[in-house]
C-alpha positions in Angstrom: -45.4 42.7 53.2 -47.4 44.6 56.3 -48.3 48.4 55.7 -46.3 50.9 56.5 -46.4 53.3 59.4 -46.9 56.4 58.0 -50.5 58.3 57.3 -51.9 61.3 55.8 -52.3 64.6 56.9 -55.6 64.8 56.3 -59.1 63.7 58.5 -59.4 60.1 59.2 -62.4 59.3 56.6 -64.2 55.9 57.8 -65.7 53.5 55.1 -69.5 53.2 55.4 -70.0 50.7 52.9 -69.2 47.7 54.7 -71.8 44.4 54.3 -72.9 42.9 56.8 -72.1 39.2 56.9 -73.7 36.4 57.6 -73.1 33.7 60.0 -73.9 30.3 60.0 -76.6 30.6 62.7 -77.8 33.4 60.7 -76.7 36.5 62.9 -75.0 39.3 61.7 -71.4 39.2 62.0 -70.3 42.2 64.3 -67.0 41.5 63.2 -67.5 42.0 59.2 -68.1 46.1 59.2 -65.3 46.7 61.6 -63.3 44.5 59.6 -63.9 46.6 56.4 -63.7 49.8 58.1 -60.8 49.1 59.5 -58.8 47.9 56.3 -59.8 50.8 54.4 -59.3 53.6 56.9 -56.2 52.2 57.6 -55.2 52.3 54.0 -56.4 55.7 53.0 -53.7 56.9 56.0 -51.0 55.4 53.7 -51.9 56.3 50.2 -48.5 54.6 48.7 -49.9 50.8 50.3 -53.0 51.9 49.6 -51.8 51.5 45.7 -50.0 48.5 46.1 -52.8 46.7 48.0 -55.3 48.3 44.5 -56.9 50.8 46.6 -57.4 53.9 45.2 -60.4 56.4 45.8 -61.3 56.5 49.5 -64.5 58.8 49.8 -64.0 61.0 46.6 -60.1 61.4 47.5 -57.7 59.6 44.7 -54.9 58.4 47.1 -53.0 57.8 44.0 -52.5 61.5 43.7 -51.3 61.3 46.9 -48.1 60.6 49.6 -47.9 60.2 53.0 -47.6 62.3 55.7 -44.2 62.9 57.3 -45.1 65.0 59.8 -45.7 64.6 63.5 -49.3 65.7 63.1 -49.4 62.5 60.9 -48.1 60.1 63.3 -50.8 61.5 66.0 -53.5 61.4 63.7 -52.6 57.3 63.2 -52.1 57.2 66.9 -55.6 58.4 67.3 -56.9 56.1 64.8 -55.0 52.6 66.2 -56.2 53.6 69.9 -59.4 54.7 69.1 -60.3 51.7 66.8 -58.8 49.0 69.8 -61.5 50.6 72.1 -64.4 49.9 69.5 -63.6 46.2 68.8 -63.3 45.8 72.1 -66.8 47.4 73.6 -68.7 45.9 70.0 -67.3 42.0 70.0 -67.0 39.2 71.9 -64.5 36.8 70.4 -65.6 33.9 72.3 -69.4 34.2 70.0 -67.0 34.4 66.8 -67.0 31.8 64.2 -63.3 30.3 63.8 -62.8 32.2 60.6 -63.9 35.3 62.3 -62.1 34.5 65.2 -58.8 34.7 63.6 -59.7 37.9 62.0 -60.4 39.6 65.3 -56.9 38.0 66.7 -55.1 39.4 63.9 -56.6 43.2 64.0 -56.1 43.3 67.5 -52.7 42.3 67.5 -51.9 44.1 64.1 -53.4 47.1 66.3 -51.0 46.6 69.5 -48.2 46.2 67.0 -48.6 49.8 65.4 -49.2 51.4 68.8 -45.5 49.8 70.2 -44.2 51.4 66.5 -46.1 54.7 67.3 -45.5 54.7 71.1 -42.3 53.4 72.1 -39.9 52.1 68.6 -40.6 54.9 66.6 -38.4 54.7 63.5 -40.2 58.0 62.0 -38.1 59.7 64.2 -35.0 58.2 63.5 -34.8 55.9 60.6 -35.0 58.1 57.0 -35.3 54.9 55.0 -38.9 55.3 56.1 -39.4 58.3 53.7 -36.9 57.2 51.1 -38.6 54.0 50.7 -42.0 55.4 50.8 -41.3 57.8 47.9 -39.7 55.2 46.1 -42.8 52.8 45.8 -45.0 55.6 45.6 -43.7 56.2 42.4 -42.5 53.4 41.6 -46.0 51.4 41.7 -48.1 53.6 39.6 -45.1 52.6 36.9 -45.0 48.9 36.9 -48.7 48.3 38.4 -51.2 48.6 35.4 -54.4 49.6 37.5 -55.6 51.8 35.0 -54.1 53.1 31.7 -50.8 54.3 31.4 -51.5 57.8 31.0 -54.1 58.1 34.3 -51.1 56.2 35.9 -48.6 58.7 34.5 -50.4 61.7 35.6 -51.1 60.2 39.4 -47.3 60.2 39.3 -47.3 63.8 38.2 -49.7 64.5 41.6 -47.1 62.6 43.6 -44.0 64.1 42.1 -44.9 67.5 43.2 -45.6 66.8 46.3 -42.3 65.6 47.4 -40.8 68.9 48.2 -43.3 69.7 50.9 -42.8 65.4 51.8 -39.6 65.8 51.9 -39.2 69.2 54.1 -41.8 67.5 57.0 -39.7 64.5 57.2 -36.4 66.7 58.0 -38.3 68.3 61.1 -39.6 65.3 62.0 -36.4 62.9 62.1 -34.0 63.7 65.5 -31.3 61.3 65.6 -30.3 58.4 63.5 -28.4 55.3 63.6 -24.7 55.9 61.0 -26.2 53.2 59.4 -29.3 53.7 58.4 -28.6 57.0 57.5 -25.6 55.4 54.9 -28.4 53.2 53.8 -30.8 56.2 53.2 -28.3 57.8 51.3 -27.7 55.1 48.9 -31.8 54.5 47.7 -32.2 58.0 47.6 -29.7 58.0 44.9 -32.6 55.6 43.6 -35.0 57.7 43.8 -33.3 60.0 42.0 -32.5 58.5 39.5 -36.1 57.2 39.3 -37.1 60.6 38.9 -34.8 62.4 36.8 -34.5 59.1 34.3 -36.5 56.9 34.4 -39.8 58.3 35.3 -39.0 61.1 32.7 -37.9 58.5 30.1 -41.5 57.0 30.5 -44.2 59.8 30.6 -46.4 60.3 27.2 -45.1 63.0 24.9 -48.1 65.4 26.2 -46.9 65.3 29.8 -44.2 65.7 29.5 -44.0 69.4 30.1 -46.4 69.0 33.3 -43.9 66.6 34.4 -40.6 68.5 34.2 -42.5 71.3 35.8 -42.6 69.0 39.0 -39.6 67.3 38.4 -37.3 70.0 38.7 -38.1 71.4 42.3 -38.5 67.3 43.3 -35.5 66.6 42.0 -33.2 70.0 43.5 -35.3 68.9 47.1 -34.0 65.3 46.4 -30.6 66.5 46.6 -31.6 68.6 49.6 -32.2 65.7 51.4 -29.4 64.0 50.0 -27.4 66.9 51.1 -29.4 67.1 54.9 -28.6 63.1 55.4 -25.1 63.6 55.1 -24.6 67.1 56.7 -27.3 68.0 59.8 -28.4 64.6 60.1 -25.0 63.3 61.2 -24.7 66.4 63.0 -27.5 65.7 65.7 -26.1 63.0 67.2 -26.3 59.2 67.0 -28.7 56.9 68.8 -28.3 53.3 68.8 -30.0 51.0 65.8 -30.5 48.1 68.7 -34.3 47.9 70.0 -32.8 46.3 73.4 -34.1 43.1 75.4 -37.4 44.6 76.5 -38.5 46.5 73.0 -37.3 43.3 71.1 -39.2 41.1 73.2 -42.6 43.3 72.8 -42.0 43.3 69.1 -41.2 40.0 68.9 -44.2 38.4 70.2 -46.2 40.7 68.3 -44.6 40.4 64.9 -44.5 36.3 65.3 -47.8 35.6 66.8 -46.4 32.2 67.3 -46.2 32.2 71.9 -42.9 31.6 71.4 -40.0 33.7 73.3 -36.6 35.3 71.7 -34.5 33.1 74.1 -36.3 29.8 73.6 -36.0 30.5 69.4 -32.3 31.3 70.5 -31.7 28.4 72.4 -32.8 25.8 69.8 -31.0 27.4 67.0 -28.0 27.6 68.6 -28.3 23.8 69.6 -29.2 22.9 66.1 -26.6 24.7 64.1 -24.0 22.2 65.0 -26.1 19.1 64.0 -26.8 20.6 60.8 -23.0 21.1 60.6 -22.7 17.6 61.0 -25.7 16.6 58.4 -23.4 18.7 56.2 -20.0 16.8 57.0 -22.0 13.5 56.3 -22.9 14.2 53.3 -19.2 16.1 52.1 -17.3 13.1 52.8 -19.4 10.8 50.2 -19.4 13.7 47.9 -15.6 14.0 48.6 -14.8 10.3 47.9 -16.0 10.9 43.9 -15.0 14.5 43.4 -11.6 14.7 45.4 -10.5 10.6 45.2 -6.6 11.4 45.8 -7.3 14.2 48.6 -6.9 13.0 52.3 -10.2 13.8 54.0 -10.1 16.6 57.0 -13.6 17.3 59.2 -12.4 20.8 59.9 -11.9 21.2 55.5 -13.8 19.2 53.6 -16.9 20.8 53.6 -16.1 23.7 52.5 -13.6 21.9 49.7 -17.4 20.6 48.6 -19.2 23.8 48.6 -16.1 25.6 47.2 -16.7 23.2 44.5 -20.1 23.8 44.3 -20.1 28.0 44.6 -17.6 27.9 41.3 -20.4 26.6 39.3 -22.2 29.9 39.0 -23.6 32.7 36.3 -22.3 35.9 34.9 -22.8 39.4 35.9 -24.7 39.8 32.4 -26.8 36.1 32.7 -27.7 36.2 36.2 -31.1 37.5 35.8 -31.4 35.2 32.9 -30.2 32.2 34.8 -33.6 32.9 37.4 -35.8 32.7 34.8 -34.8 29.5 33.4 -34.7 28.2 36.8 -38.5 29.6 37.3 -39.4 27.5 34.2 -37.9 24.0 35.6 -39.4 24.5 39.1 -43.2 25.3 37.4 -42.5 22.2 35.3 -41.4 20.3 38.5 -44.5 21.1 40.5 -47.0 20.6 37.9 -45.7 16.7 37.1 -45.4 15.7 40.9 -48.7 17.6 41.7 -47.3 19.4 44.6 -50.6 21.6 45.0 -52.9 23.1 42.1 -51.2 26.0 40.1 -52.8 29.2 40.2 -54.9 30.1 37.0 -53.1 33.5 36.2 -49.6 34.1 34.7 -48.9 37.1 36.0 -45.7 37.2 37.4 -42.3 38.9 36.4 -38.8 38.6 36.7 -37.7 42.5 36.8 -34.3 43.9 38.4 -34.9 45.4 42.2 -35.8 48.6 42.1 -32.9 50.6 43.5 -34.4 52.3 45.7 -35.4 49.3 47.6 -31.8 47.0 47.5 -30.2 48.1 50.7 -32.8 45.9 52.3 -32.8 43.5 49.4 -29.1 43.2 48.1 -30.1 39.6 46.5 -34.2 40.0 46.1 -36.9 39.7 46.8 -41.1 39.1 45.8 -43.7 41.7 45.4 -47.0 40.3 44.8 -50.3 41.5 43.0 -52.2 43.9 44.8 -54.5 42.3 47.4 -57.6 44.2 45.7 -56.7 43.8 41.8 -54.8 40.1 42.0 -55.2 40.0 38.2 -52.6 43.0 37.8 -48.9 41.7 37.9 -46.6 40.2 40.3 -42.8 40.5 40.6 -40.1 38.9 41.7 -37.1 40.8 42.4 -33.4 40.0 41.2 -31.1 42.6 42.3 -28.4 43.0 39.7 -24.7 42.9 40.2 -23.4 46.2 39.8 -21.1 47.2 37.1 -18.4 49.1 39.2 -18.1 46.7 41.9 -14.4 45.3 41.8 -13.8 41.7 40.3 -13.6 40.1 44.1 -16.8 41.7 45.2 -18.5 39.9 41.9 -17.5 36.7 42.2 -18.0 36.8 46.4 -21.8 37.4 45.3 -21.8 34.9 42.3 -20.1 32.3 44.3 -22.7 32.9 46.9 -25.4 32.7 44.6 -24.4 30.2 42.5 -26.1 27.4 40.1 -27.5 25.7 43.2 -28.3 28.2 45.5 -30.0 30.6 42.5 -32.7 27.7 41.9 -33.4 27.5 45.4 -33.8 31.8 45.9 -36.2 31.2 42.9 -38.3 28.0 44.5 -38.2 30.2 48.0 -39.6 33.4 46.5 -41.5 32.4 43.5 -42.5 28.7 42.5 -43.8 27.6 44.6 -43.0 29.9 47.4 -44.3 33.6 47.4 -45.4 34.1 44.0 -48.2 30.5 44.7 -48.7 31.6 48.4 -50.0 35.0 47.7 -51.5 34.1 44.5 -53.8 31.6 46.7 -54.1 34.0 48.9 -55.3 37.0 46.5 -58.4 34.8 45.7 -59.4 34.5 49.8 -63.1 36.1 50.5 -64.8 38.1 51.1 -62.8 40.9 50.0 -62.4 42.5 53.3 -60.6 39.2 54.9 -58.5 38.8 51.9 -56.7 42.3 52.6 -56.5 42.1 55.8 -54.9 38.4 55.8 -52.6 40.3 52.8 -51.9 43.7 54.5 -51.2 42.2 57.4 -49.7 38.9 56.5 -48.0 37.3 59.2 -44.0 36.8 58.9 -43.5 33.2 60.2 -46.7 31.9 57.6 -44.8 33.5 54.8 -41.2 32.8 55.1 -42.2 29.5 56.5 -43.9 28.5 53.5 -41.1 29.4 51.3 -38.5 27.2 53.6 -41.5 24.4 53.5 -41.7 24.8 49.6 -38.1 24.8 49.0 -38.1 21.8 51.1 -40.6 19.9 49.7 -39.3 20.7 46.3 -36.3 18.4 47.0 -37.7 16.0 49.1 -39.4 15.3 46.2 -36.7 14.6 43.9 -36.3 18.1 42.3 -33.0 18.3 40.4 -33.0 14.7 40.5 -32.4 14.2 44.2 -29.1 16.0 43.5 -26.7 16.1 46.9 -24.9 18.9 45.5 -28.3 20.5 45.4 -29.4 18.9 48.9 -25.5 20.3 50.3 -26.6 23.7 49.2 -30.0 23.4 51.3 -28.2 22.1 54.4 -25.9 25.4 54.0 -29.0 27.4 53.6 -30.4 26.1 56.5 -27.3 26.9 58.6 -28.0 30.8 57.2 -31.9 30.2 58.5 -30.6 29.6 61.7 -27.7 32.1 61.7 -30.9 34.7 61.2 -32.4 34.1 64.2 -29.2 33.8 66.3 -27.9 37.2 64.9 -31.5 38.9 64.7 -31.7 38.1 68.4 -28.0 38.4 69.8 -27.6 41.4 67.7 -30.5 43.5 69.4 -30.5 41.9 72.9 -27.1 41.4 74.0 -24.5 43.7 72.1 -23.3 41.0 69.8 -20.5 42.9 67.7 -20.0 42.8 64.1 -16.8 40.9 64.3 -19.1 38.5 66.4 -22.0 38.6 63.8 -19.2 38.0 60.4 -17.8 35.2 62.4 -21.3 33.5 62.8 -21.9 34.0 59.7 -18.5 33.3 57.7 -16.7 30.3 59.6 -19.7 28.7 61.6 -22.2 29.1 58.3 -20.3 29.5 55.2 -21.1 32.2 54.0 -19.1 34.4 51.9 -17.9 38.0 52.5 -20.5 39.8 50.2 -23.6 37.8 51.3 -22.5 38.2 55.2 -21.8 42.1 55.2 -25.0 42.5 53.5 -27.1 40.3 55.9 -25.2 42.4 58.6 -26.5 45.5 57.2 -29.7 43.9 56.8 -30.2 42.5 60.6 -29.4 46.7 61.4 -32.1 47.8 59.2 -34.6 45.6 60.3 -35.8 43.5 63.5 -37.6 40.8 64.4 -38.0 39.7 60.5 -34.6 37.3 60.6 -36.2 34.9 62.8 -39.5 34.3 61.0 -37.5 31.9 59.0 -36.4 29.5 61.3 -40.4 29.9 63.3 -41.8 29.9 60.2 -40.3 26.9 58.5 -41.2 24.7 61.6 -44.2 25.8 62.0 -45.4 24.8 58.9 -43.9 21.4 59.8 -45.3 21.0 63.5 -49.0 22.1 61.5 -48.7 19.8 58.9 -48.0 17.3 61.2 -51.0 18.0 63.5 -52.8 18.4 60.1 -51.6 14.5 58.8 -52.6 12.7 62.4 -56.1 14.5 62.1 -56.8 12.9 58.5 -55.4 9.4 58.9 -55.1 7.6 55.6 -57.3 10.1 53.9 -54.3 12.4 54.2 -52.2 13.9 50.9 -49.7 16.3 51.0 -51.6 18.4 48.0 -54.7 18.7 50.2 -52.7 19.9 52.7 -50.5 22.2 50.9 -53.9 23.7 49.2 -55.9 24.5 52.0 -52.7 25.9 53.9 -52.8 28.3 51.4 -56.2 29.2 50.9 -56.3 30.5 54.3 -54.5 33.3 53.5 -51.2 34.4 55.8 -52.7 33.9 59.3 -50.4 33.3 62.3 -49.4 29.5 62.6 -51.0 29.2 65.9 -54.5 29.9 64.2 -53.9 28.4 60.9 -53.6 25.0 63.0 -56.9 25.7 64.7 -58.9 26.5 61.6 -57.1 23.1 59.7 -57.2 21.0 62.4 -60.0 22.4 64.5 -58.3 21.9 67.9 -56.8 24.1 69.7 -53.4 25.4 68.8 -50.4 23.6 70.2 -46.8 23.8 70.2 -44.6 27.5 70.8 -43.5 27.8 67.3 -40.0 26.8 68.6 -40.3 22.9 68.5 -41.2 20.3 65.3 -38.7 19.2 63.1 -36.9 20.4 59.5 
């Protein structure tokens, strides 16, 4: 959701046309131009977010024309620009004469500022992580496809611009990546086979008839330095050496307070999740044995088995290979119809949104899928949410590992979590947030725990409503998925602060959460390609509890659960902390750790 950390290799060029706000005492916001400038400098260093967030000239230069920088006169230039720009808020504000709205801005740019400087200054993945660049290609070329900003053939020919640049792209990000991790560079190797094919295909397949010869002209050298790469991940970069995926106690913790915003610690999360995932296992065995009773009447009934005789049950009702995407968006139909007759919270107005396969190029992070929303800028363009197909040469146990995983239960649930009413309402709400400056910011910037949370909230809500007609099988699946919300955070954590192993990690996951093989070694994978994202979850989901609660004993009897729900949203993705203060108008409580689920 957050903007990447890579820049352009050209002058920083600062927006001049911010408007000056005013306040309710009349004054001129200091706040409002540094706000402005800020989101739009910042986005002009990263022309590919810079598309997806509907940004595209920046001071007569079209950034859809243009990629990234991958070199390490890029990543100074950004350095220059976070540092420089945390010296001006500080000498030109005072957050204590802030209104609250403002206030939260300022909290959010400073900390969105100290989180890019720990990136730039002590994490940096540009140096050893090449699913930076292979990423960053990929939705470089990949938005200007599916996003319909302007007509196809502008669109087409921005890709053009974009497609011959990746040679030169390509070549700064081999001098500028030393070591990395066996696994990331595995992973890199596998979506740049995406991108690829994205190129040579499917790109190809798509440009008009009358550029199509400007295209192969680009295409060919992009494609034969594609396979250079290709050929330089699996050759010289294995040859420099190895350096350890883990960020280690001290990094983790840094990041971690950053990326949550919540004043919470990695070892207090740890501690409560690993308390709670037995009495969720026990929630679960509740609940199996009535189940049992009807579905297994002649079977003697075993703690250690019969909960996994119930979801075994459960995970064989399940899709094909060839319905699965099919199966999401019938299952997107029943949830809209659900939350429109119990009045969950006001639909948004547009009907934007579509069910599209993952591009490849992103599903070694999202083996299952995922949501991309309508850009921050142009929220009338369309939204997507991401089902990553089954692929066709995976052997018969590896398909029915993930089908079982995903089955008839679990599928509605991905599709409540990530699209109705999860991430397809919350950023939809949060699309129509002004002034326009605040709304990018809150959407560049999102915070993690506000926007998993609210798809664990959603989910939940969903059911405790009745959803599926208060079905346990469905409830049985949501206890399980639980389990896997806490299994996140313990992993995330143990994984990069105290050398869990993998056997360590699939036996979390398989025996202790019941998960199956596929699901488990991807979520492996995933926890080493990513950090501190796992846990926003678990912090997430009860922070949206412990604020609603604060948010119910303000109101009294006036309160309803729509009103809540609504102005949640409207608010735009804001660390919990602050959304309490600007819903409650008290000052935050709680460490993002406590509250029930």
């Amino acid at each position: 959701m957050g903007l990447k950390c890579a820049c352009l290799t050209i002058a920083v060029l600062f927006c001049s046309c911010a408007r000056q706000r005013e306040t309710p005492q009349g004054a001129a916001s200091p706040l409002a131009p540094l706000v402005e400038e800020f989101i739009f400098s910042s986005l002009a260093l990263s022309p590919v977010a810079a598309t997806a967030a509907g940004y595209h000239d920046h001071k007569g230069a079209s950034l859809d024309e243009m990629l990234d920088g991958a070199s390490l006169e890029s990543v100074e230039l950004q350095r220059k620009f976070y540092s420089g720009f945390r010296l001006r808020l500080l000498e030109k504000v005072n957050p204590e004469s802030l209104d609250p709205e403002d206030r939260v801005d300022f909290d959010i740019l400073s900390t969105q500022i100290d989180l890019a400087l720990l990136e730039l200054d002590v994490v940096q993945n540009f140096r050893k992580n090449p699913t930076v660049y292979v990423e960053s290609l990929g939705n470089a070329l990949f938005n200007p496809l599916v996003l319909e900003y302007a007509p196809k053939r502008d669109r087409m020919r921005h890709v053009i611009s974009r497609v011959e640049k990746i040679p030169a792209f390509l070549e700064q990000a081999k001098a500028t990546l030393a070591q990395a991790p066996e696994i990331w560079v595995k992973v890199a190797i596998e979506e740049n086979d995406g991108n690829i094919e994205l190129v040579d295909k499917t790109l190809r397949a798509e440009m008009p008839a009358d550029l199509r010869p400007a295209y192969d002209r680009a295409a060919s050298p992009a494609i034969k330095a594609l396979h250079g790469f290709q050929k330089f991940l699996k050759t010289e970069m294995k040859d420099r050496g190895e350096v350890d995926w883990r960020l280690g106690k001290d990094n983790y913790a840094a990041k971690f307070r950053l990326t949550l915003a919540t004043g919470s610690t990695p070892e207090k999360v740890l501690a409560d999740a690993e308390a709670d995932l037995e009495s969720v296992r026990t929630r679960m065995l509740e609940l199996s044995i009535l189940l049992h009773k009807t579905d297994f009447p002649a079977h003697p009934v075993h703690n250690d088995l019969v909960v996994k005789e119930m979801l075994d049950l459960i995970a064989a009702r399940h899709a094909t290979p060839q319905a699965y995407i099919a199966a999401a968006k019938t299952d997107l139909a029943q949830a809209r119809t659900f939350v429109e007759l119990k009045a969950l919270l006001p639909l948004p107005p547009n009907d934007n949104l579509q069910v599209i396969p993952t591009p490849e190029f992103m599903r070694g992070i999202y083996a299952v899928g995922g949501f991309s929303s309508a850009p921050a800028l142009e929220p009338q363009l369309g939204a997507f949410y991401w089902i990553t197909p089954i692929p066709g040469n995976w052997p018969a146990a590896r398909v029915e590992s993930k089908l079982r995983e995903y089955n008839f239960y679990k599928l509605k649930l991905l599709t409540i979590h990530e699209a109705m009413p999860g991430h397809y309402v919350q950023l939809e709400y949060a699309n129509q947030l002004q002034p326009k400056a605040r709304r990018v910011l809150r959407s560049v910037f999102g915070n993690g725990p506000y926007i998993e949370g609210w798809g664990q909230y959603a989910t939940q809500i969903m059911l405790d409503e009745g959803f599926l007609d208060h079905s346990p099988e469905l409830r049985l699946t949501f206890l399980k998925e639980e389990l896997r919300v806490l299994a996140n955070a313990i992993l995330d954590i143990r994984l990069h602060t105290t050398e869990m192993s993998d056997l360590e990690a699939m036996e979390l996951m398989q025996r202790r959460t019941y998960q199956e093989k596929e699901e488990a070694t991807a979520k492996l994978q995933r926890a080493k390609l990513s950090s501190c994202q796992l846990p926003t979850y678990l912090v997430g989901w009860r922070e949206w509890i412990r604020v609603r609660e604060q948010y119910k004993r303000a109101k009294g009897p006036g309160y309803r659960l729509s009103e809540f729900n609504e102005l949640a949203l409207k608010e735009g993705a804001v660390p919990m902390p602050l959304l309490e203060r600007l819903l409650t108008g008290k000052a935050p409580g709680g460490n993002g750790a406590g509250g029930g689920i």
